[in-house]
Structures are given as C-alpha cells and as structure tokens.
BAZALUM-558615 format. One line per 4 residues: number of its first residue (from 0); their letters; for each residue x, y, z of C-alpha. Coordinates in pm, 1 decimal. Layout:
REM BAZALUM-558615
NUM) A) X Y Z | ...
END
This chain:
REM BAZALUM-558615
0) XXXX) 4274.9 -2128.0 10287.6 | 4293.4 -1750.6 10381.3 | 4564.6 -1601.6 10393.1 | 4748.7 -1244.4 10520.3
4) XXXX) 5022.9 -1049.9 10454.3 | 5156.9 -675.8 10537.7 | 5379.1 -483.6 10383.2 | 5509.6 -204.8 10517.7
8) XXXX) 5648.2 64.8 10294.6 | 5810.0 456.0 10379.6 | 5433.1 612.2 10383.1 | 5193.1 373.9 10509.7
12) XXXX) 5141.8 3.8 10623.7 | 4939.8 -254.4 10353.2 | 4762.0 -532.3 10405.5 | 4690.5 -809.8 10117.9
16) XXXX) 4435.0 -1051.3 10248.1 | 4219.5 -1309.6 10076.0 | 3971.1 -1274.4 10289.8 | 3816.8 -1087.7 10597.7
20) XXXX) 3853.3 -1295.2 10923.3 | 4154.6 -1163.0 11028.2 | 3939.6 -830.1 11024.5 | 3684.6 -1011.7 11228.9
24) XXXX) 3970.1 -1174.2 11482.0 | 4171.7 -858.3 11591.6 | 4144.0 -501.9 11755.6 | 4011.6 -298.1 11500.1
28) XXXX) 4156.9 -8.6 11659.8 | 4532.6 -178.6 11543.7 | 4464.4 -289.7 11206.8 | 4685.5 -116.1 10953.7
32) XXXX) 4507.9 85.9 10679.9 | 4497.8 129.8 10407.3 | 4333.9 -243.2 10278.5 | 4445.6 -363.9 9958.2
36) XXXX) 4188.1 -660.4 9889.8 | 4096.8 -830.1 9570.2 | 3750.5 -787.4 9586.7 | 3638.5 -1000.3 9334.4
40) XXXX) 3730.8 -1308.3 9540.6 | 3475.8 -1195.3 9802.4 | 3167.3 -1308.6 9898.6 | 2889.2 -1084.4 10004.0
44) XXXX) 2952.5 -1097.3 10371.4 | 3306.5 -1020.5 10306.9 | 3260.9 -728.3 10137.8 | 2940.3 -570.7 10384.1
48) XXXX) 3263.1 -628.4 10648.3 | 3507.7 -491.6 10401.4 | 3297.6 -153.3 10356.7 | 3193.1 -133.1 10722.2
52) XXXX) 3556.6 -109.0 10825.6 | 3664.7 152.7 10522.5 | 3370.5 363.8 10566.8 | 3424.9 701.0 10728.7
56) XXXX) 3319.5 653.5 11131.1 | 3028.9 760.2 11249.6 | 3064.2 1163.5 11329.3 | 3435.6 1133.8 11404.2
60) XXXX) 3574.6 1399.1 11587.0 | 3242.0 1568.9 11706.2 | 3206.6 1557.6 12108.7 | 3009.6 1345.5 12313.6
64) XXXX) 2808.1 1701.2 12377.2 | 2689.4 1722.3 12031.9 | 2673.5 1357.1 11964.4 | 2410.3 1346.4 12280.0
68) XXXX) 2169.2 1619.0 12111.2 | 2112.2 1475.0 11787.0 | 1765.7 1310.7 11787.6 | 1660.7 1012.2 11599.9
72) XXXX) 1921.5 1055.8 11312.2 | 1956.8 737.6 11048.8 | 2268.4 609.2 10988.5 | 2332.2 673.7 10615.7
76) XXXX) 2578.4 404.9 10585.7 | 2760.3 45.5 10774.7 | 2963.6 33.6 11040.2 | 3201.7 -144.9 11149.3
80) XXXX) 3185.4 -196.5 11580.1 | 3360.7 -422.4 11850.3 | 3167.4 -459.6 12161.1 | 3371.3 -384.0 12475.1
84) XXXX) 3120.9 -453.7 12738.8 | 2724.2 -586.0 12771.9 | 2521.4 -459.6 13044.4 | 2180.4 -646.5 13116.7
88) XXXX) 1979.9 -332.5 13193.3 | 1672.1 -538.2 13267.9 | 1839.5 -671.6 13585.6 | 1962.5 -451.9 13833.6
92) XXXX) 2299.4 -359.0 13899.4 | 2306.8 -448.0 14245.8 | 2151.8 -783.7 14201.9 | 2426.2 -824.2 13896.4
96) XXXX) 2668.0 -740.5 14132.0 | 2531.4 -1012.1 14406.5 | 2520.7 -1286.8 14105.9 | 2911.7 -1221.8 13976.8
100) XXXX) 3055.7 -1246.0 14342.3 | 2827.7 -1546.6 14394.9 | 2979.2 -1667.1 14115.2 | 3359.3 -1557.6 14145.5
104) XXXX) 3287.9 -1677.8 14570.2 | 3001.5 -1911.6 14621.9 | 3106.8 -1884.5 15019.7 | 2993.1 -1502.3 14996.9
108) XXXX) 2627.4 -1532.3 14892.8 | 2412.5 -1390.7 15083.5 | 2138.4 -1568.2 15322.8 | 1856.9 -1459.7 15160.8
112) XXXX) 1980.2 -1481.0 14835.4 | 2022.7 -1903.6 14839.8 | 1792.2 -2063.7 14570.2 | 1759.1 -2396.3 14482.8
116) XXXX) 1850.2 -2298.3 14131.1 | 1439.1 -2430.6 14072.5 | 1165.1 -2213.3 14019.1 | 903.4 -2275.1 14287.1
120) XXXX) 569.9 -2390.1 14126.1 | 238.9 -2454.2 14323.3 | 2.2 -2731.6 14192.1 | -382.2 -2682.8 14261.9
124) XXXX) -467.2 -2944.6 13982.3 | -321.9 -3275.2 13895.9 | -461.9 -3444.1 13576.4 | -420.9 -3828.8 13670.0
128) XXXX) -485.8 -3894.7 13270.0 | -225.5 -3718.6 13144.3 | 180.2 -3789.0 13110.5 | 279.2 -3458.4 13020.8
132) XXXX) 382.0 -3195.5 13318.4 | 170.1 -2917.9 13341.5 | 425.6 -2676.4 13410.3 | 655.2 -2788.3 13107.7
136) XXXX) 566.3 -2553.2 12842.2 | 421.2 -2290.8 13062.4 | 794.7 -2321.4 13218.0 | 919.6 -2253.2 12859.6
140) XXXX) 659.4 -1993.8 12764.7 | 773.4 -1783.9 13056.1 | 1166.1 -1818.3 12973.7 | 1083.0 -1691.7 12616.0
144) XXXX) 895.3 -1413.0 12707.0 | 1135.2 -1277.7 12954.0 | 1425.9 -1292.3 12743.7 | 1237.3 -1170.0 12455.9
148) XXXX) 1183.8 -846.3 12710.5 | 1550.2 -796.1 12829.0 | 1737.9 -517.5 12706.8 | 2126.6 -480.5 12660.5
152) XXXX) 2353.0 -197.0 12665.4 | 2671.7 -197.7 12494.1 | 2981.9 -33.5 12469.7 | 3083.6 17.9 12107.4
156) XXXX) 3419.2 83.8 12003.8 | 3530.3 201.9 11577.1 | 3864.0 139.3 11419.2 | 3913.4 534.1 11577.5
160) XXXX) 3875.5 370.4 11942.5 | 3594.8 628.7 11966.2 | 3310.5 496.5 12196.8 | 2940.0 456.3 12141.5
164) XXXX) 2668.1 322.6 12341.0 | 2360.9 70.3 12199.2 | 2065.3 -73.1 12303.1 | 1820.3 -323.6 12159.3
168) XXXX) 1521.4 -254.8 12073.0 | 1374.9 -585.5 11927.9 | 1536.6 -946.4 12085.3 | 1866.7 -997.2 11983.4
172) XXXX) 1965.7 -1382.2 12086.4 | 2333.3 -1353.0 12024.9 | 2323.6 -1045.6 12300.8 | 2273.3 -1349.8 12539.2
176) XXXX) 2640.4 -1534.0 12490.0 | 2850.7 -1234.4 12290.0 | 3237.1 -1231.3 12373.3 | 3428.5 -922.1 12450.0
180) XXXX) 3600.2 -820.3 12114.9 | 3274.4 -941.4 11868.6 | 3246.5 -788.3 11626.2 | 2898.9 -615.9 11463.8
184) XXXX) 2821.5 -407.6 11159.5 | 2547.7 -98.0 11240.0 | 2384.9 -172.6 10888.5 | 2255.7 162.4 10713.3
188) XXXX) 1896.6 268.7 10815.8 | 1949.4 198.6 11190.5 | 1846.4 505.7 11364.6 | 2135.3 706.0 11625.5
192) XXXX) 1938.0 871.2 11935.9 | 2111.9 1088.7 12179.0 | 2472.3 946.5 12148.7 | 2313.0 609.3 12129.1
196) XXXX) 2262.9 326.4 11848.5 | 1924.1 125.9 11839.0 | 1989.3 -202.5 11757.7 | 1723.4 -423.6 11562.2
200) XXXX) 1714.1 -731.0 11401.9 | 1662.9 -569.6 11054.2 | 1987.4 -316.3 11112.2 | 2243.9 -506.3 11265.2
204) XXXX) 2490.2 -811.8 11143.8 | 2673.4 -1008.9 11438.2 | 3001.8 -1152.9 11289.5 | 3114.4 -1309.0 11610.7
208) XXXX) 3514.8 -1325.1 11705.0 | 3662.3 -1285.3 12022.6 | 3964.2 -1086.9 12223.3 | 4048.4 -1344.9 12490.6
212) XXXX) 4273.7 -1082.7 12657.3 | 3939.7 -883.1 12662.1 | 3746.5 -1225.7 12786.5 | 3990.0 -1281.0 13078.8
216) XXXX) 3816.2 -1293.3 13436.5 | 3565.4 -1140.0 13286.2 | 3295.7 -1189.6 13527.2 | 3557.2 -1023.2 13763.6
220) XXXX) 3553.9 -728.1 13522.5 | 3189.0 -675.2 13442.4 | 3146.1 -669.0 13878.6 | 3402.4 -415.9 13871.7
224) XXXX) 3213.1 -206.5 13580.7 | 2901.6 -215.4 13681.8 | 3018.5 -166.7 14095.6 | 3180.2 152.3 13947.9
228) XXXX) 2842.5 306.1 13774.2 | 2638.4 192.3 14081.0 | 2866.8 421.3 14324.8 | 2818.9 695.8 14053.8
232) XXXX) 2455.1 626.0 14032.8 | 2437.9 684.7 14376.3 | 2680.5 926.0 14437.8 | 2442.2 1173.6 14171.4
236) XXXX) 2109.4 1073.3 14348.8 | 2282.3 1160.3 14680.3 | 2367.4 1510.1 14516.0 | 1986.1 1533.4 14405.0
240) XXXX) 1834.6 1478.8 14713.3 | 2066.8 1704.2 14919.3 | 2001.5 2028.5 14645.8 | 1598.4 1928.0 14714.9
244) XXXX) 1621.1 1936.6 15064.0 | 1811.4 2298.3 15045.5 | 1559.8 2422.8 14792.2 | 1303.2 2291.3 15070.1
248) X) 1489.6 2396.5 15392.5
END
C-alpha cells in the first residue's frame, strides 16, 4: 500500500511518499516541492516520473517569442506534462463543433448532417460461396488507416503552469481516449520545433490519471475552445483579405 505524507516546516513544504501515484493523480502545478522519496523502494517507472517532475522545466522563463524561433532543438532531458486539452486537427473545427452540439443537443443537428451512424457501401459482386462479408475487413482496414493518419494537438502544462503545445507525429492510440489532467513524460531525445513538442512513440511515456474537475462537461468545454479559435481563425483571415484587397484597390 502507498502511502503520503507532508510536512510542513518554517522554510518549505515536504512530501514523504512511498511511491509516485499521488504525483500521477493531482495538479502538478500544486504539488509541494521539494520531494523527499526513498528511492530505493522504486521501480523504474517510478523513478523516470520521479526525475521528470524534479528536472528543471523546459526553458522556464524564456517568452513564447523566443520559444517560437528555436528550430528542431532535442530535448536533453524528461519531462514531466499534464495535458489540458486535445484538439483533433485532422477534423475540422467547424465540423467538431457540429459533432459536440449534436452531442450535448441531438434536437439541434443539422438536416444535412443526419447519418445513419453506417457507412454506406455499394455491392457490385456477391460471392454466393462464401460466408464471410466482403466489406468486413476492408471496413477494418479503412478504420486503421485513418486513425493511424489523425493528428492531435495538445495543450501541455509543467509543474510552473507554463504552457506548451504538441503534436504527434507517429500514431499515438492513447491520444484517442486521454482524460483532461493525464499525465505524460517528454522522454529525452524528442525534438522541440517552434514552441512545439513532437510526440513519437519512441519519446513519449503516457502515465494516465485524471482531473475530474478538468473532465466535467467536457464536451461542453472543448465546443467552447475550439468555437473560440474558429472566430479567431476567421477573424485573422478576414484581416488578410481586407489588407489584399487595399494593396489591390
């Protein structure tokens, strides 16, 4: 059984654990520091965890300025992240949008938006012979390869509450069913591009957990998010095309 307790003296707060879950089960951004942890009753996950958290953050203090123009840099060490928010960037926002109210209001999807939740399939051939569907494992073949293709962004958020964004570059399943408040570890040799992390199988550790604060009417908050960068998407393609037509005029 793991167990946890802090002790708070005149200087700083302490925390004697037996073991890293709690790490894995709060806000980073509120857990006391610095950890006092018998490390020789940890096991190797523990202690990636452990170091991830300890380690300095990446390029704390520098602005999101700088942090954009550094190109392609390797992270020289692991991180410890909680993921605030995952945006499907393969899907468009406005059809995101159409799915969560859909969702949060069945009574407000739209006419032309009504499925039969089936994918339509034409048959030209019919093997008589034969007991197996032919559309079964091309059916399969097709779900596979499109989620193999979809690519996430997430918000990333260090013990600091600095922010970072991520993306994947190789298929990530977890990406698919990750809670609000999971926790990740940016393993060393992952490469940092323009203020952003790229996330492969080889350089990144999911360690699950969950904030259910974070988690609550979340569908509700994702439309909200991703209503918010469409209007600002727009709003700056708006401002584009009215500077082209002057420069035209």
């Amino acid at each position: 059984m793991r167990t946890k307790e802090i002790v708070r003296t005149e200087s700083t707060t302490v925390v004697k654990t037996s073991g890293m879950s709690f790490i894995i089960a709060q806000d980073i951004t509120t857990i006391p520091s610095p950890l006092e942890i018998n490390r020789s009753s940890l096991n190797g996950r523990d202690l990636i965890v452990t170091r991830a958290f300890e380690n300095e953050p990446w390029h704390s203090g520098e602005s999101a300025a700088s942090l954009v123009e550094q190109k392609l840099c390797q992270v020289d060490r692991d991180l410890l992240y909680q993921i605030l928010m995952v945006e499907n960037t393969s899907k468009s926002k406005l059809s995101q949008i159409d799915d969560m109210n859909t969702k949060l209001d069945p009574r407000s999807q739209k006419v032309d938006r009504i499925k039969t939740g089936k994918e339509k399939v034409v048959i030209n051939q019919v093997n008589v012979d034969s007991d197996e569907s032919p559309t079964d494992g091309e059916s399969q073949t097709n779900r596979s390869q499109a989620q193999s293709r979809v690519v996430f962004k997430l918000v990333l958020q260090d013990r600091n509450g600095s922010l970072f964004y991520a993306i994947n570059s190789t298929p990530l399943p977890w990406l698919h069913a990750c809670m609000l408040g999971s926790k990740i570890v940016v393993r060393q040799g992952a490469y940092f591009n323009r203020g952003v992390f790229i996330l492969r199988e080889a350089c990144v550790m999911f360690l699950g957990g969950i904030n259910r604060v974070w988690n609550e009417n979340r569908d509700a908050k994702l439309c909200e998010y991703l209503e918010a960068k469409l209007q600002k998407d727009n709003g700056q393609k708006t401002t584009h095309n009215n500077k082209k037509r002057q420069s035209t005029g």
